[in-house]
N, C-alpha and C positions, 0 to 999 in steps of 0.2 A: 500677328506679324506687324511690324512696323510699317504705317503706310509711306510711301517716298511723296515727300513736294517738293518739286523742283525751284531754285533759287530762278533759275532762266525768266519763268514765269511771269515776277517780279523785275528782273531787270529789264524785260523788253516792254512790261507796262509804262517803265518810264519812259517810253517812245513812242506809245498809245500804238503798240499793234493789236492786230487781230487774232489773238491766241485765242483755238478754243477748245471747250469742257475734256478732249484725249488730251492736248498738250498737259493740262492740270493736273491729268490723274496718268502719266506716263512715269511708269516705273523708272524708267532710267536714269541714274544720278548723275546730272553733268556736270554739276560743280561739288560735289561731295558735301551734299549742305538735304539737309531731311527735317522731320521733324524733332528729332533729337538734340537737332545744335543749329535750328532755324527756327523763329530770329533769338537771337543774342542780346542786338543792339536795339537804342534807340534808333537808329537809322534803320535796321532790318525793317522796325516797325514803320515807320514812315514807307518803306515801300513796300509793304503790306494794304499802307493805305492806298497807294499812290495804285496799284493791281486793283483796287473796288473801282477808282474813280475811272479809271481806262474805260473799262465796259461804260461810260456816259456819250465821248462822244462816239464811239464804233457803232452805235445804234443812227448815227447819220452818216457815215460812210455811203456810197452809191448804190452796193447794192442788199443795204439795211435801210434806208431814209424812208421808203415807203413801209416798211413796216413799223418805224416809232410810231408812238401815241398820241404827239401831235397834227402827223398826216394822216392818221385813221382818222382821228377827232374832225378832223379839218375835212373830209370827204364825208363824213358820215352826217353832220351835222345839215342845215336848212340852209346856210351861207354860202357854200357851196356844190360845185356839182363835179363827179369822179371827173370825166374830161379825158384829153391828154390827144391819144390815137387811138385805133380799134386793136393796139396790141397793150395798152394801160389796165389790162383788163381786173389789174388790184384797184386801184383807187374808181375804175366801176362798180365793185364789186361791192368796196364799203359803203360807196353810196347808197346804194341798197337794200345793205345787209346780207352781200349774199359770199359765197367763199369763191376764189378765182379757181383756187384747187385744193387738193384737200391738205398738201402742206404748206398753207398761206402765210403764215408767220414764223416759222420752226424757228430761224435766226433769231429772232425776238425772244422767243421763251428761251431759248436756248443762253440768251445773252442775260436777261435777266438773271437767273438762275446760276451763270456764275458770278454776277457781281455777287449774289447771296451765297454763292457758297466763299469767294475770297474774303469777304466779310465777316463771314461764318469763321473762317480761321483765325482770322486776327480778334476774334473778341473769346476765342479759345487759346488761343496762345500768348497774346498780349500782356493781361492781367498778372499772367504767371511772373512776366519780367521785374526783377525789382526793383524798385525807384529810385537808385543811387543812378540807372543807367540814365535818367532822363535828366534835363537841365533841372528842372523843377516837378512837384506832384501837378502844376496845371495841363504841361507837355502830355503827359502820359494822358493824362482825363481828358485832354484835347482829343486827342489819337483817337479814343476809343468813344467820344461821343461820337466825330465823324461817323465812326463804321457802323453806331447804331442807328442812326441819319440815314449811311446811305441804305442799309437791310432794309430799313421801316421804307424806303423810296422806292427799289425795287420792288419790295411787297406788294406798295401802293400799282406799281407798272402793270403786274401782273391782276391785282383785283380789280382793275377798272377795265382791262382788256378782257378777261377770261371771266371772272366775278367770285369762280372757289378755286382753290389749287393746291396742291401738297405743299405745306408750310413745314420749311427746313430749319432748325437752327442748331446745326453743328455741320461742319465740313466733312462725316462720313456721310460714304456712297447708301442712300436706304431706298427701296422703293415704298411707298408710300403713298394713300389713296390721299384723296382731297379733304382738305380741312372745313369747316363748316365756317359760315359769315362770320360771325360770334368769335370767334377763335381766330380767324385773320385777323381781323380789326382790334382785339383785343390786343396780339402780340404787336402789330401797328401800333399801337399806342403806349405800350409798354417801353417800343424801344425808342419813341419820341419823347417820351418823359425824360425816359435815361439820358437823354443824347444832349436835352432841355437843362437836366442838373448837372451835365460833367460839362459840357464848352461853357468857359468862362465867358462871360456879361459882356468886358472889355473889347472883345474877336465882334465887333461888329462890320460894318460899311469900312472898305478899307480898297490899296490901291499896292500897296506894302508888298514888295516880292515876295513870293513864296504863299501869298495868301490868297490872291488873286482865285478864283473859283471853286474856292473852299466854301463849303458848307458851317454857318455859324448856328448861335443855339438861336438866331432869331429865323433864320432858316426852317428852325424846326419846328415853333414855335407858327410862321404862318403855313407852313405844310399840315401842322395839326389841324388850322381853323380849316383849311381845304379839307382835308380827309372828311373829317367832321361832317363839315354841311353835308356831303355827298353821304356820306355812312346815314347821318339819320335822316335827310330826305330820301334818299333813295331806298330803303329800307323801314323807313316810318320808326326811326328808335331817338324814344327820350335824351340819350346819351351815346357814350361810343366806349366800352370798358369804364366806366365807373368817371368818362371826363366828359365835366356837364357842359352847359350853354356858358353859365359865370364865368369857367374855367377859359375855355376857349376865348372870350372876350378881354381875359385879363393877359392871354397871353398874348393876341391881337397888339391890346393899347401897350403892351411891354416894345413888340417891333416899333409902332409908330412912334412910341414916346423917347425910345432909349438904344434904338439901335443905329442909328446914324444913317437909316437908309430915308430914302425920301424920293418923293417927283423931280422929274428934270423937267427944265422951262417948258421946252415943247415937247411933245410927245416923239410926234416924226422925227425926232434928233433920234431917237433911241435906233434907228432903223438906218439898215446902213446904206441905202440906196444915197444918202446927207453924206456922205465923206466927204474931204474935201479935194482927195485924188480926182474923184469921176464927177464933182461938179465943176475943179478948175480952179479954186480956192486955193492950191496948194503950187497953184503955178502963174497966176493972177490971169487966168483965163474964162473964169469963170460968165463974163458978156457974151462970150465968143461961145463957148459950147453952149449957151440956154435950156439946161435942164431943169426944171419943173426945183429941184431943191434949190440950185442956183439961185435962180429968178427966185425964192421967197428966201432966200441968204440962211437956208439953213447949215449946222455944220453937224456933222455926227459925234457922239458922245462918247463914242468909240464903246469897248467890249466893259463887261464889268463895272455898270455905270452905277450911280447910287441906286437905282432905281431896279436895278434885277439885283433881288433876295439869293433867288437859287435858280440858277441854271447850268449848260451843258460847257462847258469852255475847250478851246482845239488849241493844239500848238501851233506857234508860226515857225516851225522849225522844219521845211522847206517840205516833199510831198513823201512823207514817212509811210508807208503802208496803207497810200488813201486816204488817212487823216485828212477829213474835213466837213464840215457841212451842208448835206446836200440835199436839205431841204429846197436848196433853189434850186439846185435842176430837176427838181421832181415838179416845183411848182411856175417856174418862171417861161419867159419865153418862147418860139420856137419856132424853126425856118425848117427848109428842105431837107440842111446838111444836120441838123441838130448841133448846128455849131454855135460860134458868135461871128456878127458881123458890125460893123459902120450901121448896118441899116437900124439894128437893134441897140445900137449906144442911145441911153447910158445903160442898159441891164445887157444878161448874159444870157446867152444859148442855154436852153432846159427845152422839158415835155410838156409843158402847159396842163397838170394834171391839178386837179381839183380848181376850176374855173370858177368866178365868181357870180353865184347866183342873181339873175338883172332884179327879182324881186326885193335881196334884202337889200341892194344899192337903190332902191326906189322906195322903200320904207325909210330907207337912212334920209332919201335928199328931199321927200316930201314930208318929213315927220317936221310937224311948225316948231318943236322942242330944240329941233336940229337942224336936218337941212344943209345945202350948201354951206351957208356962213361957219358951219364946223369945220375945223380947219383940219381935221383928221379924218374928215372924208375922202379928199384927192389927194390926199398923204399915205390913204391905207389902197385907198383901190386903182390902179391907175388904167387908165380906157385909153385903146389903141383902136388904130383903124375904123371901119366904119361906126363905130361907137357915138358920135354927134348925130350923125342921123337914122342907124339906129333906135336911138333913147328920147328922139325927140319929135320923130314922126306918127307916134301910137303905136308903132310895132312893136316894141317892147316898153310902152311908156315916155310918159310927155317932160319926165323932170330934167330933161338934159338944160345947162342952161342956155339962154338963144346966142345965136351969135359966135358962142366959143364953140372952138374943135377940142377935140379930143387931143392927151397930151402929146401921143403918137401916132398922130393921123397918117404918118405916111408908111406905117408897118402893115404888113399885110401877112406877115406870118408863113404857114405851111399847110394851106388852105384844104391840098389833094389828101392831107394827113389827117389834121384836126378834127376830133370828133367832143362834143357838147361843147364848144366853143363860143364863148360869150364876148368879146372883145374886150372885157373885164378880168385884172389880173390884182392878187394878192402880193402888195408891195414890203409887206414885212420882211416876209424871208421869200425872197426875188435874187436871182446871180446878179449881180451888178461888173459891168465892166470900167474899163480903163482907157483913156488916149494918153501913148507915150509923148511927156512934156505935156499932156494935156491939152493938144494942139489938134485938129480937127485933119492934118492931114499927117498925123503921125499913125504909129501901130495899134491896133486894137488890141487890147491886153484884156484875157478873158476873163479874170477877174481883178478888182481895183487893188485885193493885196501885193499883188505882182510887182505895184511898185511901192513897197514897203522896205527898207535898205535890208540884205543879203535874204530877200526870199525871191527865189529866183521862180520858182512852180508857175506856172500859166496855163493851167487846166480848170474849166468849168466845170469837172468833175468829181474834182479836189481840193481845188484853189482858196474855194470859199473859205476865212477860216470864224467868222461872225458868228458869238455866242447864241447858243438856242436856250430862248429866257421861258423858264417853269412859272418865278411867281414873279412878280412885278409890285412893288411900294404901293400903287395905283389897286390893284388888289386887296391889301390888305385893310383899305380903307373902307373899298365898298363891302368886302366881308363887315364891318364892323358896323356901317350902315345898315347894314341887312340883318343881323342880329340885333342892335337897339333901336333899332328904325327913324335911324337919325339922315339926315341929308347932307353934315356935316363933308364930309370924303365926298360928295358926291358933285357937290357944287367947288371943292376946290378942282377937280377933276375939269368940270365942265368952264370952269375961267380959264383954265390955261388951253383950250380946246377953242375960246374964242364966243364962249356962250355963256348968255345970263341965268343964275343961279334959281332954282328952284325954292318956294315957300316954304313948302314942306313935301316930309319923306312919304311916299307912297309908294307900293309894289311894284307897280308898273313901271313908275320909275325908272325905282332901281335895276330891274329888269334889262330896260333899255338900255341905261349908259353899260351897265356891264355886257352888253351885247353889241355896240357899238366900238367901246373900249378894246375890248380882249378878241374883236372876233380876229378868226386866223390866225389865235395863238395855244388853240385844241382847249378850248376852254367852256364853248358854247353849247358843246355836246353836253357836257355832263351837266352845266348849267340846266336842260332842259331834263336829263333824266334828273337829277335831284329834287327840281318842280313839279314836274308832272309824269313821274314812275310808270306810269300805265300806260297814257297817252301821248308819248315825247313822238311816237312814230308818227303818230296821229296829224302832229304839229309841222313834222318835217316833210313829211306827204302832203299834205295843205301847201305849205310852204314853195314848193318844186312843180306841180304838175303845171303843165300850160306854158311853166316860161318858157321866152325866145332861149335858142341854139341853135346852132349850124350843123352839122354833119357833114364833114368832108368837101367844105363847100356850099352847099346847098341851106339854106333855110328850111328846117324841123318843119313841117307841118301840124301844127297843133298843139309846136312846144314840148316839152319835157313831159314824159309820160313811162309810167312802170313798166318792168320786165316782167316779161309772159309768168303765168302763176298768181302769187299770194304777191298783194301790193308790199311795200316799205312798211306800211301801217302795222299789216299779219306778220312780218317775219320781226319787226322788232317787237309786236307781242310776244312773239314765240322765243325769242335770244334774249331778250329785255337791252339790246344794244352790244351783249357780248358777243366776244370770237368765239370762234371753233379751235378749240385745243389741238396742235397736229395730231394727226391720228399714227404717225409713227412713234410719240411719244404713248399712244396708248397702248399703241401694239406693244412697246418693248414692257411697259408694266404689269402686262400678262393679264390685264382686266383688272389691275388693282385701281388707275387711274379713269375713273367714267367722263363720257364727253359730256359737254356744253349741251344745256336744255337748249332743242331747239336745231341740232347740227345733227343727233342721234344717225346712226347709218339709214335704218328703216327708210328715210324721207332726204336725206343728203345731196341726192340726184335735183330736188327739186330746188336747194340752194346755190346747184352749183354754174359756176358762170364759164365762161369761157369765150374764147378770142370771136370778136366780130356779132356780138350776141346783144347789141343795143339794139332796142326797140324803135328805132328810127329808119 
């Protein structure tokens, strides 16, 4: 029988809703369009594409943002700590390794797995169309590297989350047991090649309507060199499907030499906290509000900058279905009302979860490599409240510098609420607000796109619409450092940061800046499992115990310390860093699908976390 796909599907992707896996497989023909006489056109095909890319940002939506893989990565990693309230009990959870409950992620699998199955269609029904319909043969070969881009990306979502999973590559419904390392990684690479030989060369760095957060073949090219490292460190394999170390280096030096992407001046421009809305730049107020970017005259780079390869892109096309980024309210601020206030200008009302660990801001500002004088230290981390004397009386370390306060000494948060609270916040992806006119006694607007002409939204849990950046230019140099063990990338990295360049290339190194660089952009987790497979738990447990945190108020006694049971250490031996597969996904595959080493039911009780359950 003829299966039905709905055209709706597709038209409402172009407004990035939240359709999911029943609306895709609902029989009912609403627009009289199947697979029989869907798609036709070049344009069918375009919003074939346009339905894979949807599923990118819906995975930051409010109440998907804590299940992407960069707020996992970011909780789970040594940099920070879960945090939030005693009801945050997900970003506890990943701290840890343990599960909040037993369907922690369902959205997420769920989400990935349609982007692979709309992907899955168009690279079964695309090919079919014949090339009189497209402007040209690149159009068409465009189209269809994208969707092998994004399958291989999704793949990638799911392998680094879960580790094995039933690998789909056709749009019928199959139940189907888990694929083997081997085989993931394999089809992974197969369809980065494909994706490598069909987008033409030309489709680089660009700003060009209509291209704007398209996936190019340099795209796929450094998401190869990522997979890679991670595939054969973490795994200990020579290669990754038949693509060697030469290989990866050559596609490396192809992004850095040939694709038009490259560093912007300062780093902290990338970040949008530097608008020129909410520093005053944009309204020549910028003396009068003195916000920390102000004062160092930075301006933002805005979305899609040379410098992000591949990332997640949202519309500004006013509050469509929640369409938006929210990573910052999962990670930014937080008062009584979980609102924004004046008191919190320049950032935005959030839950403060995934706090920033006082150890690695005290390796950063005492490291003599780095240190204060990096200028992407109080760019990345920003210290509120009692944070000066905090950091500078021995309680939690002496490196604050003397003399200076903290940016937002006069914030004091939601003290009765906050639980692992560090007075240290991740300024990356932070909600940033607004003064109407820019003017100290006008309206707080709760996010700074509010005042962007006809976006009218001023919700902090929408609002945001600031690109979520995958790989970064700055990336692909230190991958390239790190396979020829050159210091090249690593010292241009470190001049535009404000620091003098290195002699030569060494591990540690490299290490460091990549850990400095990218933290808080879910980067630093796999960084460590790819080096040290075995013992990354080992690292992150070292890392956390002892440090300062608060607890609803109060000073931790004793600092940071494990949840009753098997430490951080034992449980990421036991999961090697992965999830737990929902178990109603296993349940409906009737035992064809097996859980996650590690989460098995037998011992599950012993992983599981739940509200109010911090060891403080």
């Amino acid at each position: 029988m003829k299966k039905i796909f709905t055209y709706i599907v597709f038209a409402l992707a172009l407004v990035a809703t939240g359709c999911d896996m029943d609306s895709i497989l609902d029989s009912t023909n609403y627009d009289k369009k199947d697979t029989g006489n869907f798609p036709q056109t070049a344009a069918d095909a375009d919003q074939i594409l346009t339905g894979v890319y949807n599923r990118l940002p819906r995975m930051y939506q409010e109440s998907y943002a804590w299940q992407s893989s960069i707020f996992i990565a970011n909780a789970a990693s040594d940099d920070c700590f879960g945090a939030g309230s005693t009801s945050s009990v997900w970003a506890q959870a990943y701290d840890r390794f343990l599960i909040q409950r037993q369907e922690s992620i369902t959205d997420a699998w769920k989400t990935y797995y349609e982007g692979i199955f709309r992907a899955n269609f168009g690279l079964q029904t695309i090919p079919e169309l014949d090339e009189s319909l497209f402007s040209n043969t690149r159009e068409k070969n465009y189209i269809l590297g994208q969707l092998y881009f994004l399958r291989a990306w999704y793949d990638w979502e799911l392998a680094q989350n879960f580790g094995t999973f039933p690998l789909l590559d056709s749009p019928e419904p199959v139940n189907k047991e888990k694929a083997s390392v081997e085989e993931i990684y394999s089809s992974i690479a197969s369809d980065l090649k494909q994706a490598i030989s069909l987008m033409p060369s030309e489709f680089g760095y660009t700003q060009a309507a209509g291209m704007v957060g398209r996936a190019t073949k340099y795209a796929a090219e450094a998401l190869m060199g990522r997979i890679w490292m991670f595939y054969t460190g973490f795994y200990g394999k020579a290669d990754m499907a038949g693509v060697t170390k030469a290989d990866v280096i050559n596609y490396l030096r192809d992004v850095r030499d040939n694709s038009g992407f490259g560093l912007v001046d300062d780093q902290r421009e990338i970040w949008c906290y530097t608008n020129d809305y909410t520093t005053g730049y944009a309204f020549g107020t910028q003396d009068e509000l003195g916000t920390y970017a102000g004062k160092e005259g930075l301006h933002w780079v805005g979305n899609h900058c040379k410098e992000t390869i591949w990332g997640a892109h949202f519309s500004l096309v006013e509050n469509l279905n929640g369409n938006g980024n929210c990573l910052g309210l999962r990670q930014g601020l937080r008062d009584l009302s979980n609102n924004v206030s004046k008191s919190m200008f320049p950032y935005g009302g959030a839950y403060n979860e995934n706090s920033v660990n006082p150890k690695f801001a005290r390796d950063w500002a005492e490291d003599p490599d780095y240190g204060l004088k990096d200028k992407r230290f109080f760019g990345t981390i920003l210290a509120t409240g009692d944070a000066a004397q905090v950091y500078s009386d021995g309680t939690a370390g002496t490196w604050w510098p003397e003399g200076e306060k903290a940016e937002m000494d006069y914030y004091e948060g939601a003290p009765t609420k906050e639980v692992e609270k560090t007075f240290l916040y991740n300024k990356k992806y932070i909600n940033v607000s607004a003064l109407e006119g820019g003017k100290m006694d006008g309206n707080i607007y709760r996010t700074f796109f509010r005042c962007y002409p006809n976006f009218d939204t001023n919700s902090n849990s929408s609002g945001m619409r600031n690109d979520v950046i995958y790989i970064r230019f700055a990336d692909v140099l230190l991958m390239l450092d790190e396979l020829e063990e050159t210091v090249t990338g690593i010292n241009q990295i470190r001049a535009r940061a404000g620091l003098e360049p290195y002699p030569s290339y060494t591990f540690e190194r490299l290490q460091k800046e990549r850990r400095y660089e990218f933290c808080f952009e879910g980067i630093r987790f796999n960084d460590l499992r790819r080096w040290y497979p075995e013992t990354a738990g080992d690292i992150i447990e070292k890392n956390q115990l002892g440090e300062y945190n608060t607890y609803r108020g109060t000073i931790v006694q004793g600092g940071y310390r494990n949840w009753d049971g098997p430490g951080i250490a034992a449980r990421y031996k036991a999961s090697h860093g992965f999830m737990r597969i929902p178990s109603t996904e296993v349940s409906l595959s009737n035992g064809v699908l097996e859980q996650t080493p590690g989460f098995l039911d037998e011992n599950v009780n012993e992983w599981l976390y739940s509200n109010g359950k911090l060891p403080h």
